[in-house]
C-alpha positions as CSV (number, residue, x, y, z in Angstrom):
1,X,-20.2,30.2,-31.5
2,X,-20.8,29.2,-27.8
3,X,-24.8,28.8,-26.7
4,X,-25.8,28.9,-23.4
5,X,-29.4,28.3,-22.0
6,X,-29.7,29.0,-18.0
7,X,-33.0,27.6,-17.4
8,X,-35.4,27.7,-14.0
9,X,-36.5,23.7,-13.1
10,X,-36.3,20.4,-14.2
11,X,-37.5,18.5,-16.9
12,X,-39.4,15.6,-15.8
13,X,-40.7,14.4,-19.5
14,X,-38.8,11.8,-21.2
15,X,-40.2,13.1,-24.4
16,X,-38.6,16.8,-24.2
17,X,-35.8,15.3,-23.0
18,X,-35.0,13.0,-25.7
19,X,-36.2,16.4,-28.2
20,X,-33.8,18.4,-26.4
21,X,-30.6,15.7,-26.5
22,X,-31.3,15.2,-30.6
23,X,-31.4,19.1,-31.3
24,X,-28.2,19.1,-28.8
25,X,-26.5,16.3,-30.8
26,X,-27.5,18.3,-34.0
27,X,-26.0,21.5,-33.2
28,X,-22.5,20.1,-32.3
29,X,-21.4,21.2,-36.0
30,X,-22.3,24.6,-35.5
31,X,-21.7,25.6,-31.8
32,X,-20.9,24.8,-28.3
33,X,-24.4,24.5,-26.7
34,X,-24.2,24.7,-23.0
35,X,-27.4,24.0,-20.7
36,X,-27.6,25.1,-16.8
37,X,-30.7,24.4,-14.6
38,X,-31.1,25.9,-11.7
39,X,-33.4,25.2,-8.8
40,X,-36.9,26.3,-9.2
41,X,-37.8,27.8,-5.9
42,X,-40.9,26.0,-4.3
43,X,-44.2,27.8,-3.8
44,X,-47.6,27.2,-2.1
45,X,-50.4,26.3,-4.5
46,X,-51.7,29.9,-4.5
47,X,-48.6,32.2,-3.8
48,X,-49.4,35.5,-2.9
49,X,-47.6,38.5,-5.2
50,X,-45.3,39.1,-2.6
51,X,-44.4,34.8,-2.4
52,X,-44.6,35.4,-6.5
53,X,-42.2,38.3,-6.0
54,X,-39.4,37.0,-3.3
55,X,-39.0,33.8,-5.5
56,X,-38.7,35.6,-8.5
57,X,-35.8,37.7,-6.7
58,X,-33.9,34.6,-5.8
59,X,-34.4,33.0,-8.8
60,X,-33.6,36.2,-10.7
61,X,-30.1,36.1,-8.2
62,X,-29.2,32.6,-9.2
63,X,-29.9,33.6,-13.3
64,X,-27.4,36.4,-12.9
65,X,-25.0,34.6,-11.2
66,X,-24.6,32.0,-13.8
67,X,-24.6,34.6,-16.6
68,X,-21.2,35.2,-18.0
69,X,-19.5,38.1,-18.5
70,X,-19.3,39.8,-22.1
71,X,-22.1,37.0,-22.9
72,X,-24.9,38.8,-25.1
73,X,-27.9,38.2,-22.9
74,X,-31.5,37.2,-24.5
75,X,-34.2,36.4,-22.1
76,X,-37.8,34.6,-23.2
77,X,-40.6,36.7,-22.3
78,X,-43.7,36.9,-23.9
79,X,-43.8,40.8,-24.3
80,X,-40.5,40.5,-26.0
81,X,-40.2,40.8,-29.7
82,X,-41.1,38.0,-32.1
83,X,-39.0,36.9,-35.0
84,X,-39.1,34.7,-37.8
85,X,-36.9,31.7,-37.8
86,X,-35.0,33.8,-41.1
87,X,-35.1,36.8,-38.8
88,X,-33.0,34.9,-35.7
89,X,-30.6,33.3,-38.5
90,X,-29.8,36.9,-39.6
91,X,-29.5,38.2,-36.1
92,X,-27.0,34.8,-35.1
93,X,-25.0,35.9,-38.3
94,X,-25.2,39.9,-37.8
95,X,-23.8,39.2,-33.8
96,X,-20.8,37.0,-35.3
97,X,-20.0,39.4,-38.0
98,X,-20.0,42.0,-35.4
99,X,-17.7,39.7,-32.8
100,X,-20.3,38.8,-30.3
101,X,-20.0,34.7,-30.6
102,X,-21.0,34.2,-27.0
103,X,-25.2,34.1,-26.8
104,X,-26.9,33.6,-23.6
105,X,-30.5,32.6,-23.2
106,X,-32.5,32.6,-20.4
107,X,-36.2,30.9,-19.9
108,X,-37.6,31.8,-16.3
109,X,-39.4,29.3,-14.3
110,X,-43.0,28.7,-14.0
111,X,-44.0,32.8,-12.8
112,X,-41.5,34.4,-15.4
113,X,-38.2,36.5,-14.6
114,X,-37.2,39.3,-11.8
115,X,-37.5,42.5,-13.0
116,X,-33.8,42.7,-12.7
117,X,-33.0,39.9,-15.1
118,X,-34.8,41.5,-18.0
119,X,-33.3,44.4,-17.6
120,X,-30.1,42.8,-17.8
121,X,-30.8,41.4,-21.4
122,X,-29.8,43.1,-24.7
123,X,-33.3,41.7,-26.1
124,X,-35.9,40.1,-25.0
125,X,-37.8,37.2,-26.8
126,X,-41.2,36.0,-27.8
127,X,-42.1,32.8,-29.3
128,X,-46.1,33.3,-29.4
129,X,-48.5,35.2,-27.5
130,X,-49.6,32.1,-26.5
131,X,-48.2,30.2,-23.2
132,X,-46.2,27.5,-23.0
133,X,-44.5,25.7,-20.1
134,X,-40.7,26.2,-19.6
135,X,-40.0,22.9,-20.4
136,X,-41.8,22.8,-23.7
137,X,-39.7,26.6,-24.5
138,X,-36.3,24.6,-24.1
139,X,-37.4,22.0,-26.5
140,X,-38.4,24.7,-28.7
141,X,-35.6,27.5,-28.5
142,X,-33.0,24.4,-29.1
143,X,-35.1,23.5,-32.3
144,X,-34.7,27.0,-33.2
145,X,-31.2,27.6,-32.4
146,X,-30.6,24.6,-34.6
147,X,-33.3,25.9,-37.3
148,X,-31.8,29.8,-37.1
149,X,-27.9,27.6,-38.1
150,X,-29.4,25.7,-41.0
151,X,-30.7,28.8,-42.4
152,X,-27.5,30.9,-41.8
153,X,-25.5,28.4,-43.8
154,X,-27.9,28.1,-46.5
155,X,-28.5,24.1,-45.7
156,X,-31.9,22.7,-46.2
157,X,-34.2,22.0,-43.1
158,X,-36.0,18.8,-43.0
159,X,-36.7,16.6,-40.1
């Protein structure tokens, strides 16, 4: 299976980072995980919703761009739909069965995603009602990804 993650920004915190690069190390059995950043367009400190808007557009651009494709596109959103860690193994294992081995997902930058990136998506994905930064989602959709194979394959899960 072939992962990618197109993300919006940097990460700046040594401590994701070295999260990220174990959970990338640990999925090298299962998948090709693939990671693109792209620039995070710069803002005043309080953007107006038009500012909010035209970044999000060229953002949104740069996202589709780097999309492949045939890839099955998932973007992060918090009015997406929630699943269980069992519930994303299944869906991993229900898109193979069905021939779809090439998963994209995307994580928008610190205002979200265009209007015309989500509509792009096949699904679109909530980890909690809660907010989190994009940098923290990356460590955790990698953790997951690596959780959602573990449970496919029927292999224990400790840390």
């Amino acid at each position: 299976m072939k992962i990618t993650i197109i993300t919006v920004g940097k990460i700046k915190e040594k401590y994701l980072t070295a999260g990220i690069q174990e959970f990338q190390k640990r999925l090298t059995p299962f998948c090709k995980l693939d990671i693109i950043e792209l620039v995070e367009e710069r803002m005043p400190d309080a953007p107006s919703a038009a500012e909010k808007t035209q970044a999000l557009t060229r953002e949104g651009e740069r996202i589709l761009k780097a999309v492949r494709p045939g890839t099955y596109l998932i973007v992060l959103d918090v009015a997406g739909q929630a699943l269980s860690s069992e519930q994303l193994a299944a869906k991993f294992e229900n898109l193979a069965l069905t021939g779809q081995s090439d998963l994209t997902f995307v994580i928008g930058g610190a205002f979200g995603l265009s209007a015309e990136v989500v509509s792009a998506a096949k699904e679109r994905l909530s980890f909690s009602k809660m907010t989190f930064t994009h940098q923290m989602i990356r460590l955790l959709l990698v953790e997951q990804i690596y959780r959602a194979f573990k449970i496919w394959r029927g292999e224990p899960y400790h840390l």
